[in-house]
Legacy VTK file of the C-alpha trace (Angstrom):
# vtk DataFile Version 3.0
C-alpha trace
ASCII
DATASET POLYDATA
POINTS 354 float
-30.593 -65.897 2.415
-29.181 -64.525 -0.982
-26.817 -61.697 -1.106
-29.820 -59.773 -2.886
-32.139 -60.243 0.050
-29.569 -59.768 3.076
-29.097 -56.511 1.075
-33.241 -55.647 0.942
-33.339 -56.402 4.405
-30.239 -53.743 5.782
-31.669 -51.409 3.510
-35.163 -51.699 5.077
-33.370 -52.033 8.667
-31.578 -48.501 7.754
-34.863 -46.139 8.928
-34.872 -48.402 12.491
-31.092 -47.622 12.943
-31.011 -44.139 12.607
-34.452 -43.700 15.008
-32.433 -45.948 17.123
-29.218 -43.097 17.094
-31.460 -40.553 17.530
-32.838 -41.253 20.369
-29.577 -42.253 22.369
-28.093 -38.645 21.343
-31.580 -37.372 22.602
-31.665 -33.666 22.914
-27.902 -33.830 21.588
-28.414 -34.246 18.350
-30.769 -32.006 15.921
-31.593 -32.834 12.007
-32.002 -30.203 9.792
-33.496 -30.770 6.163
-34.342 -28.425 3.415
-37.409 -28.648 1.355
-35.959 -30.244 -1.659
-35.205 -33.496 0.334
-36.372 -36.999 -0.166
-39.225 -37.991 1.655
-36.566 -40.941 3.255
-34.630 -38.330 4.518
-37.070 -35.143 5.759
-38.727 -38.328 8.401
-35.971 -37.815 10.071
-35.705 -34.480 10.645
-36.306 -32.316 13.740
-36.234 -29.802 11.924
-37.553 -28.869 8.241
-37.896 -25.602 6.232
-36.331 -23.767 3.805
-32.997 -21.667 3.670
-34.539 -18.513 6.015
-36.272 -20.438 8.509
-33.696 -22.926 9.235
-31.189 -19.644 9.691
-33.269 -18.370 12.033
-33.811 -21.524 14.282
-29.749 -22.718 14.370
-29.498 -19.969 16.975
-32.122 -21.206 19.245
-30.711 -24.922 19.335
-28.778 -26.299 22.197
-28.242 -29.506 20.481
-24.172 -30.121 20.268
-24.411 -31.865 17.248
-26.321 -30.010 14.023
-26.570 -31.988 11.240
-27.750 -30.313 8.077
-29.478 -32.404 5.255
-29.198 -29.988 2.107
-26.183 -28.666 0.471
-22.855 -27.086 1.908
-23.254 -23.835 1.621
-26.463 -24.725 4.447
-24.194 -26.717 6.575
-21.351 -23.878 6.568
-24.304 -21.287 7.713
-25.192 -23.551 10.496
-21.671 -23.479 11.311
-21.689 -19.423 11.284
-24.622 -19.311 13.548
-23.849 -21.852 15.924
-23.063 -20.945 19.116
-19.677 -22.657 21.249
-19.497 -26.063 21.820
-21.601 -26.260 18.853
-20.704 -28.295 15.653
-21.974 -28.211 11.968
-22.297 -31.696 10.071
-23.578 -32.771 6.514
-24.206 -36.218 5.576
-21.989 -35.823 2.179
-19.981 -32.518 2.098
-20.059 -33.144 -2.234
-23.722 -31.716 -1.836
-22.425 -28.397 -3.647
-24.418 -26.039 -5.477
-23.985 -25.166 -9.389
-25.150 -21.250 -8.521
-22.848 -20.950 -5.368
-19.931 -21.966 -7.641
-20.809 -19.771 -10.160
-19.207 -17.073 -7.901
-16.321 -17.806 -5.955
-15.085 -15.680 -3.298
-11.592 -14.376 -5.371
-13.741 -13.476 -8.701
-16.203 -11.201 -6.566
-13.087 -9.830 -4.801
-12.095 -8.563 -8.085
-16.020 -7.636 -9.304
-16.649 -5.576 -6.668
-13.291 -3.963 -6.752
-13.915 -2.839 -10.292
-17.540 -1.853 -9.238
-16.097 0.516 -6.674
-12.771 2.070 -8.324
-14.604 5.829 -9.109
-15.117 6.008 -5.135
-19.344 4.642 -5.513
-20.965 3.237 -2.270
-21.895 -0.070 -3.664
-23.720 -2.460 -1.034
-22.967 -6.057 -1.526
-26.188 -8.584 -0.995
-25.445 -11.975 -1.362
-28.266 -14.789 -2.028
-27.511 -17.134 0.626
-26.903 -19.642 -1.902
-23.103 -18.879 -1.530
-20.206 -19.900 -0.119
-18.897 -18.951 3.696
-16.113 -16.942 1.999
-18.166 -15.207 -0.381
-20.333 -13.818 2.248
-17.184 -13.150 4.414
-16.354 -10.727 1.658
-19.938 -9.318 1.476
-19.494 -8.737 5.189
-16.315 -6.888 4.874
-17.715 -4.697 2.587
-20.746 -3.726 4.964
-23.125 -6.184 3.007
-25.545 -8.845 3.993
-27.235 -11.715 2.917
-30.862 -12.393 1.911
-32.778 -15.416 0.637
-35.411 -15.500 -1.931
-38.477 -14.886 1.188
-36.890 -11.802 2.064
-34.936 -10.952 -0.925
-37.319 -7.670 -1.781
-37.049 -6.479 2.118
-33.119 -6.996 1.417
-32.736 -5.391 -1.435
-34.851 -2.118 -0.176
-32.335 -2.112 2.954
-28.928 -2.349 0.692
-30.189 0.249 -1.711
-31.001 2.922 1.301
-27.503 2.020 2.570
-25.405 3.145 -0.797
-25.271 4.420 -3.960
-25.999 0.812 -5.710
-26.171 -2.881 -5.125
-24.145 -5.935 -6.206
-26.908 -8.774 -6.378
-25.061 -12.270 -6.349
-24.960 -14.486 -7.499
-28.678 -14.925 -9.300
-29.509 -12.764 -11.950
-33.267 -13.850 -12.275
-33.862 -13.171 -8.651
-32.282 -9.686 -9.172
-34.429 -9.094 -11.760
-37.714 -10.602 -10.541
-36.992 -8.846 -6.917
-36.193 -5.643 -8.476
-39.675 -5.461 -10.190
-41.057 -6.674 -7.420
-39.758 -3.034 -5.431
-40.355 -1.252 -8.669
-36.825 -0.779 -9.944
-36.957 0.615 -13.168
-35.694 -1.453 -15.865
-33.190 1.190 -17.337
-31.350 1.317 -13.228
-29.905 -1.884 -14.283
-27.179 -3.727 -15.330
-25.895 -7.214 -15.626
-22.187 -7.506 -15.028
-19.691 -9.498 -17.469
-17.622 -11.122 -14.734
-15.671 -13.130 -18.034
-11.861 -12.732 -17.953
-11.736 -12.867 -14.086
-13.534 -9.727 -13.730
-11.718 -7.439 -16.500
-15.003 -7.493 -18.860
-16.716 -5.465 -16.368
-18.453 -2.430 -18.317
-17.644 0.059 -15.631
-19.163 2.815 -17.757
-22.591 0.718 -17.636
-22.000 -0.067 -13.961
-21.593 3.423 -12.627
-24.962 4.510 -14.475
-27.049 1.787 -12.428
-28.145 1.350 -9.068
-28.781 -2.342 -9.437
-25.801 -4.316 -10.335
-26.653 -8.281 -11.028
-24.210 -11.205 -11.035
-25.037 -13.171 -14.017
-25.191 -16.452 -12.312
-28.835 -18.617 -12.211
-30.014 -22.090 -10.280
-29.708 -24.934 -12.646
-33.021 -26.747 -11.253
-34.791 -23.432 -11.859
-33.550 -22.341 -15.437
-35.043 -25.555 -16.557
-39.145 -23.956 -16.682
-39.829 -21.711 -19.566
-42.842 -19.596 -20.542
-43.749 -22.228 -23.332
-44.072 -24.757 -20.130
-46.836 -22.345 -18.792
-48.669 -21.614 -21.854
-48.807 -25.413 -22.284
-49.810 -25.809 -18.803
-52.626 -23.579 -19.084
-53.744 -24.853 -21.734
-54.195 -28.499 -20.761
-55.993 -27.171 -17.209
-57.820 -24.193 -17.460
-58.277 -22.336 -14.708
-55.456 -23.542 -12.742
-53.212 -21.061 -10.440
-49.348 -21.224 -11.403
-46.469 -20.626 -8.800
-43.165 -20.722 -9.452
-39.952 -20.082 -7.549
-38.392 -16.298 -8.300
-35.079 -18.255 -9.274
-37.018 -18.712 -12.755
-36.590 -16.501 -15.379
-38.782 -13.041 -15.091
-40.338 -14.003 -18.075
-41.502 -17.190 -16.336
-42.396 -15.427 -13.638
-44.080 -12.699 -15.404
-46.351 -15.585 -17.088
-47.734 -17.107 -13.762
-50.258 -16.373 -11.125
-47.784 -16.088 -8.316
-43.938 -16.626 -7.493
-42.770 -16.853 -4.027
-40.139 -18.789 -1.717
-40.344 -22.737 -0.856
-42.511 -22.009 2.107
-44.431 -19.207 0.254
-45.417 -22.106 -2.236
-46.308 -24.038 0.464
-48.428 -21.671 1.594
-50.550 -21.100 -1.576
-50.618 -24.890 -2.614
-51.989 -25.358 1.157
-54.816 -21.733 0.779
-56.135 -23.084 -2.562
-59.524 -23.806 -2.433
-60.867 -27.387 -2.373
-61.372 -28.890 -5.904
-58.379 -26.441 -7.415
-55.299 -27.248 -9.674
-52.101 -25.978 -8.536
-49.210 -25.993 -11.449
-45.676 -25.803 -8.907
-42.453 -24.892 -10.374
-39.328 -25.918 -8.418
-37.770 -29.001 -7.357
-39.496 -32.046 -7.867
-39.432 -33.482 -4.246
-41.384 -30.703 -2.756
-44.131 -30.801 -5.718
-44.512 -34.386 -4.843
-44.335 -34.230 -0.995
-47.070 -31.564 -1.458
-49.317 -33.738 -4.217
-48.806 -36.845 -1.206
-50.087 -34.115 1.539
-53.056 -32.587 -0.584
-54.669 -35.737 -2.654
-57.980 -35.460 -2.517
-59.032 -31.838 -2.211
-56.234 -30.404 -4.443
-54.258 -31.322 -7.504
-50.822 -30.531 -7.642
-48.547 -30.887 -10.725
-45.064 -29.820 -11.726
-44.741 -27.612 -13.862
-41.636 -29.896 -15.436
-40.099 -32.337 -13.766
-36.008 -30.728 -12.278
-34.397 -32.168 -9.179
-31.406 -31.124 -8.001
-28.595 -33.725 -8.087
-26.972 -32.306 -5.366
-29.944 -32.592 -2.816
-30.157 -36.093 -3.818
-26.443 -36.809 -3.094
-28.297 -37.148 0.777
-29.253 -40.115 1.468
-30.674 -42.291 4.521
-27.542 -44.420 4.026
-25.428 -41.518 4.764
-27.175 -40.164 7.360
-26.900 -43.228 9.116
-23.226 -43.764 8.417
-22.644 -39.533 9.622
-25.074 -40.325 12.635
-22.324 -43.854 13.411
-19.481 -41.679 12.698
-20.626 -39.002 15.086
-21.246 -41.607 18.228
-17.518 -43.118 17.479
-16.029 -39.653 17.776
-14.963 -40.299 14.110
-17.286 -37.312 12.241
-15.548 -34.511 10.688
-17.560 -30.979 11.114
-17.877 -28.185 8.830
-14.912 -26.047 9.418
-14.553 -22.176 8.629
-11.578 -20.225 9.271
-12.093 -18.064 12.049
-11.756 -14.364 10.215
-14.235 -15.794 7.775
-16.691 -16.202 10.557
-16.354 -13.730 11.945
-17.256 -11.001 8.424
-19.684 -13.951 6.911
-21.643 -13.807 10.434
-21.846 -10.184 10.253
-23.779 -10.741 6.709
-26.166 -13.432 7.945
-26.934 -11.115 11.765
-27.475 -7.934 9.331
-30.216 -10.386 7.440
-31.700 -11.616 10.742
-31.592 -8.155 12.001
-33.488 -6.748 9.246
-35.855 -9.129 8.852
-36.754 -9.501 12.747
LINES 1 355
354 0 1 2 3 4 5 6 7 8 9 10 11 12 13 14 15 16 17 18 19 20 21 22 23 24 25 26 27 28 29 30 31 32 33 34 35 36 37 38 39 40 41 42 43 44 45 46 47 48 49 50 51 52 53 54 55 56 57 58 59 60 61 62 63 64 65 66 67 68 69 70 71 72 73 74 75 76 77 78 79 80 81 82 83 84 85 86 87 88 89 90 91 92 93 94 95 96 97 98 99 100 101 102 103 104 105 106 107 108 109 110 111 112 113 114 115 116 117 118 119 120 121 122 123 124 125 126 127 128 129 130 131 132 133 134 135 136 137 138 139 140 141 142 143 144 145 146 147 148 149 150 151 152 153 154 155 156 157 158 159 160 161 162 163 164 165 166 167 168 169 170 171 172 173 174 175 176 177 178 179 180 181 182 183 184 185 186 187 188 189 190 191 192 193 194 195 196 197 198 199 200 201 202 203 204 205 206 207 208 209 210 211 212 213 214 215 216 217 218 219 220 221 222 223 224 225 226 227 228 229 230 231 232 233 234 235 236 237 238 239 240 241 242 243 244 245 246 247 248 249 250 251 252 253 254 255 256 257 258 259 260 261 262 263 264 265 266 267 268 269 270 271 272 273 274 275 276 277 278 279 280 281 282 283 284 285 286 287 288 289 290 291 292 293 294 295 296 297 298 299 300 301 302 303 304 305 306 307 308 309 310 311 312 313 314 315 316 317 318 319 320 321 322 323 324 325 326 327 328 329 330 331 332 333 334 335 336 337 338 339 340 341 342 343 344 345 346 347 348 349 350 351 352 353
């Protein structure tokens, strides 16, 4: 056997070995995998969904062992819900996100202490595309956490709590979620967080009542209103949904804009014979072409994946799943103080939104 076939052959043997693990942990072990998986890796899963749903269900699992296909800031969640005895692991811990370290946990430190310095009551609400620390400081200030299904119902319960908002750190779903509540326009203010925070206009800042970190979602800030007009053009009468992470003039140009599940959900209620136009990550607008050929047509609105998704892999699953049954896997750590303020974000979140 060449070298090029032995390799074929533990490639294919790769799916067989990690059913194998699976089912000697049995109820032990639980996979988790966001949306924007591969279709190698979501087979695996117990467990699939997108950033709210797979908050809400870490709670409810008595498996010892979580392991979290999706980025870090997912696997150090799972770690801040997870009861005792309990341990957070993720396949590659490189899976970052661009938006999450757009805002590190020292920069909004000195944000929100600019933000605050005439004596306002500003609520923090962090996107729970963010780091452990950077919700421990949102949860020292009194803040929570939202995601982009409940970002509206979030955003209502921070503003009734203060006398403005910091939105971090996506300033397209600040803006799409405040029209979606009816914020005016001229209550608004993107912050300058250049110069480690110093560029802050706190003149601006004090006259608005929603204050937006300028960070965005790289996979997301690739779809433009040109892409819609063109995509409306070459099928007429399709619907168009796209993610709220997309820029409100995107999402201004569409039919609908909603959360990975609440695309789901309309690519799944469109009527039989329809086109649906998807914008977000390219593995879920294929997944859901695969699942609906045949009554409905799903295209991408442009093709954007998100290279840190892809950084999981079946091969490292299986070598995290080996790791784990040789005692050899490191878990997601967080310091204890930042559990304990970053938790008290993510329970306000699950609180509200029970």
């Amino acid at each position: 056997m060449t070298k090029n076939s032995e390799s074929n052959a533990a490639a294919r043997n790769i799916p067989e070995r990690i059913d194998a693990l699976r089912k000697a942990f049995g109820s032990d072990l639980a996979i988790l995998a966001h949306h924007y998986q591969t279709d190698a890796v979501i087979r695996h899963a117990d467990l699939r969904g997108d950033s709210l749903e797979l908050s809400r269900r870490v709670p409810e699992l008595s498996a010892r062992h979580i392991v979290f296909c999706g980025v870090f800031f997912m696997a150090e969640s799972a770690a801040l819900l997870a009861s005792g005895g309990q341990e957070s692991h993720i396949p590659d811990p490189a899976a970052g996100c661009v938006m999450s370290q757009m805002a590190p946990h020292r920069l909004l430190e000195a944000v929100y202490a600019r933000v605050t310095a005439s004596g306002r009551r500003v609520v923090p609400l962090a996107y729970v595309n963010t780091s452990a620390a950077v919700k421990a400081v949102v949860g020292r200030h009194g803040g929570a956490v939202c995601t982009s299904a409940n970002a509206a119902t979030m955003l209502r319960w921070a503003l009734e709590r203060g006398d403005a908002v910091l939105f971090l750190p996506d300033r397209n779903l600040a803006a799409n979620t405040a029209d979606a509540i009816g914020l005016d326009p001229a209550e608004r203010h993107v912050l300058d967080v250049r110069g480690g925070g110093t560029r802050v206009d706190t003149a601006a800042a004090e006259g608005a009542r929603l204050l937006a970190y300028p960070g965005c979602c790289a996979v997301h800030a690739r779809f433009n209103a040109a892409q819609v007009a063109a995509a409306r053009k070459a099928h007429p009468g399709c619907s168009i949904i796209v993610h709220p992470e997309c820029a409100p003039e995107v999402v201004r140009a569409v039919d609908a804009s909603g959360s990975t599940s609440a695309i789901i959900r309309h690519v799944a209620q469109a009527p039989d014979g329809a086109t649906v136009i998807v914008g977000t990550e390219i593995n879920l607008v294929r997944r859901l072409a695969a699942e609906q050929a045949g009554r409905v047509t799903v295209l991408p609105l442009a093709e954007s994946g998100c290279s840190n998704m892809a950084r999981i892999t079946e091969t490292n699953l299986l070598a995290l799943l080996e790791a784990l049954r040789g005692g050899r896997a490191e878990p997601v750590r967080v310091a204890p103080d930042t559990v304990r303020h970053a938790r008290a974000a993510l329970e306000r979140m699950l609180e509200a939104c029970s």
